[in-house]
TIKEZA-836393 format. One record per residue (C-alpha): residue number from 1; residue in one letter; x, y, z. Coordinates in Angstrom, 1 decimal. Example, Ala and Ser with C-alpha at 12.3 -4.5 7.8 and 13.67 -1.06 7.14 Angstrom:
! TIKEZA-836393
SITE|paba|zavex|px|py|pz
SITE|1|A|12.3|-4.5|7.8
SITE|2|S|13.7|-1.1|7.1
END
This chain:
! TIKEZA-836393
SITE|paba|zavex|px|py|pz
SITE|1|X|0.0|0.0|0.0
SITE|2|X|1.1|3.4|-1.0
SITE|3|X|-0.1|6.6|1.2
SITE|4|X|-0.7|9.6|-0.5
SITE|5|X|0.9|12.4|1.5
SITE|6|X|0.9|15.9|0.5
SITE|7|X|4.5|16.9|0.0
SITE|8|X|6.1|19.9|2.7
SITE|9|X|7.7|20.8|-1.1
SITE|10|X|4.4|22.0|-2.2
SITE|11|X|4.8|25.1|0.0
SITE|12|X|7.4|27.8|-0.8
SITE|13|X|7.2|30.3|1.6
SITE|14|X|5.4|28.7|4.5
SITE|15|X|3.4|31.7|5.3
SITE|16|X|0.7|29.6|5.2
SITE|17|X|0.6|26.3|7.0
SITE|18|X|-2.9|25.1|5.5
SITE|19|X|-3.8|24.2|1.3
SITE|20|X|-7.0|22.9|0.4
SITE|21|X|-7.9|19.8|-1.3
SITE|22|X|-9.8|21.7|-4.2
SITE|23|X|-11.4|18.2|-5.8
SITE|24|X|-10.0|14.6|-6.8
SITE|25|X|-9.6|13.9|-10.6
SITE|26|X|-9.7|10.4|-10.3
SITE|27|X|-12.8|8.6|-8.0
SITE|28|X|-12.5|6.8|-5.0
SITE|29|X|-12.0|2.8|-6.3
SITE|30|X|-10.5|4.1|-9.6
SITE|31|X|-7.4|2.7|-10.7
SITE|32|X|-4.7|4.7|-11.9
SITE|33|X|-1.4|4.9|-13.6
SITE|34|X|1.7|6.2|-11.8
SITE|35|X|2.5|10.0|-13.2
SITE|36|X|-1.9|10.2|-13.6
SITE|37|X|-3.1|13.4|-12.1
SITE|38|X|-5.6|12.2|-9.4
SITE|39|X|-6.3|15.7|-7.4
SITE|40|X|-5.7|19.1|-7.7
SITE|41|X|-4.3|21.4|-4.5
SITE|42|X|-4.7|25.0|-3.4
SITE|43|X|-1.2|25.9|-2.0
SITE|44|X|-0.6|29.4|-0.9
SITE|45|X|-3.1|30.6|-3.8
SITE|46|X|-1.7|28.6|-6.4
SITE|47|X|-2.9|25.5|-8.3
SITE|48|X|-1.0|21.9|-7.6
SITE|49|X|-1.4|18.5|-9.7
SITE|50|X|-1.0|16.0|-7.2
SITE|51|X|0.2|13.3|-9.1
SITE|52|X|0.1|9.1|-8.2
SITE|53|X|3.4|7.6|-7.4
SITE|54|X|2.4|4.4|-8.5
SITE|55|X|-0.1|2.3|-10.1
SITE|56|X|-2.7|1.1|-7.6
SITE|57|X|-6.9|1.3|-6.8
SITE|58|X|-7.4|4.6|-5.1
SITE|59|X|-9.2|4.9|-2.0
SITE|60|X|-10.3|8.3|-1.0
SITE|61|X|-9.4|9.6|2.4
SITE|62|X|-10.1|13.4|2.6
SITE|63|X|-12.8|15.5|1.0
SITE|64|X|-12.9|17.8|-1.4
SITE|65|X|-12.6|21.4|-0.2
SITE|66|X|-11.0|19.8|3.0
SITE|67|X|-7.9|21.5|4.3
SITE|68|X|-4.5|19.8|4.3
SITE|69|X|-1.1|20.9|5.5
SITE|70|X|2.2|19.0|4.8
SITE|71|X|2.4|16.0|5.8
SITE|72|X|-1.4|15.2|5.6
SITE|73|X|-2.4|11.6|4.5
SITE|74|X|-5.2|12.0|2.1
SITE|75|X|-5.4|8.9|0.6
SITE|76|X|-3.8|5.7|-0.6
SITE|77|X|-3.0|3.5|-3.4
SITE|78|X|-3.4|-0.4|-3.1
SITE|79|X|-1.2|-2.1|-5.5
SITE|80|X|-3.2|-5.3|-7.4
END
């Protein structure tokens, strides 16, 4: 299994210590392909491509328009 963690490399300037989960591009059960854009971050007001590591059935841990900081878990791959 493979946890999705929202990288501390997303923020630049650490000003502020919360993003937001805008919405997931892929759905929860989906499987996807490693380098797949599966959700798409709001990071100190820019727009982030979270992209899967691997290849694996997604399963859907936080919500959309949920706030994350780094190191938040919000999901995880399970490789078939």
């Amino acid at each position: 299994m493979v946890q999705l963690v929202v990288a501390a490399d997303f923020w630049v300037s650490r000003i502020y210590p919360e993003g937001v989960l805008e919405k997931w591009l892929a759905k929860d059960g989906a499987h996807v392909e490693p380098g797949q854009e599966i959700a798409d971050l709001r990071i100190e007001g820019k727009l982030v491509k979270l992209k899967a590591p691997a290849s694996g059935k997604l399963t859907v841990e936080a919500h959309n328009n949920g706030l994350i900081e780094p190191g938040s878990v919000i999901g995880h791959l399970a490789q078939a």
